[in-house]
N, C-alpha and C positions, 0 to 999 in steps of 0.2 A: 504494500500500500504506500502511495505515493506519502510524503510529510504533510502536505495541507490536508489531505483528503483523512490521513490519522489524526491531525490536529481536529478537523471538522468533528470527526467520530468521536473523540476524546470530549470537545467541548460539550458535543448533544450529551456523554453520559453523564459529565461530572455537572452540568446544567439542573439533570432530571434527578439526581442525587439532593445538590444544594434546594431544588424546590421542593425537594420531598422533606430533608430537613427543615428547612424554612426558617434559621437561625434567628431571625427579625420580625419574625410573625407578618411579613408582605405580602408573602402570597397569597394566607389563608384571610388577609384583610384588602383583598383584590386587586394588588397590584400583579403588574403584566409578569409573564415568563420570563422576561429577560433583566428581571429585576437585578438579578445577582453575578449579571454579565461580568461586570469589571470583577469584581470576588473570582470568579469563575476563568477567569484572564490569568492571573495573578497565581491561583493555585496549581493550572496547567503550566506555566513555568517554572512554579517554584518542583514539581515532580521532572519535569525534563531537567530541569537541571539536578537532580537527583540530590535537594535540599533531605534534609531530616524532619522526619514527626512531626519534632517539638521547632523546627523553623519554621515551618506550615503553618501551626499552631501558632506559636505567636504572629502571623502574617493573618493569621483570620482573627484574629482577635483585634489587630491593631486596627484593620478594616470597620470590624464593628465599633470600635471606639468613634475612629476619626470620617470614617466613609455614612457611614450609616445612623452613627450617634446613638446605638444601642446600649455601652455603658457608659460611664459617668467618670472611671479612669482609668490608670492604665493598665493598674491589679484589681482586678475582679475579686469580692470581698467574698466571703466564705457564707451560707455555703453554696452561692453561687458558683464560686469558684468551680467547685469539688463537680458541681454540676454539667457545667459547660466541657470542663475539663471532659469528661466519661462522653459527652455527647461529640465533641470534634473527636473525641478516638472513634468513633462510632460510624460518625463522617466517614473519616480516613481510611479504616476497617472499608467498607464500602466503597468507596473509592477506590481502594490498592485493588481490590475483587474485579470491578468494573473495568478497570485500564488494565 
């Protein structure tokens, strides 16, 4: 498979992933599919460049701070933390499967 046509593929899955998780409750509160595009950009690179876990992790956290304004700063207080934490391995877990 050509690289664009794998990126394409890559982005529909890790697209239908993120809206399934819905980390910012947008889509279950009607915003479009391509809500989570730029996130969705951002994570496809940070796996080709073959980042780690926890550099993903904090790359989707930092998004929800500053992209989306979901938290408040930049360490998620407990026991959100311990929350979000289990649910991005959750993501990822599904993610690593999908790609």
């Amino acid at each position: 498979m050509k690289e664009n046509a794998k990126y394409k593929d890559d982005f529909k899955k890790v697209t239908s992933i993120l809206n399934e998780f819905d980390l910012c409750g947008l889509i279950e509160g009607g915003a479009p599919s391509d809500e989570y595009d730029c996130l969705t950009n951002q994570i496809l690179s940070s796996v080709y460049k073959k980042n780690t876990r926890s550099q993903i992790k904090k790359q989707i956290i930092h998004e929800l701070i500053y992209h989306f304004g979901t938290l408040n700063s930049n360490e998620p207080q407990e026991p959100y933390k311990t929350k979000l934490d289990l649910t991005l391995d959750k993501l990822l877990d599904r993610m690593e499967d999908a790609l």
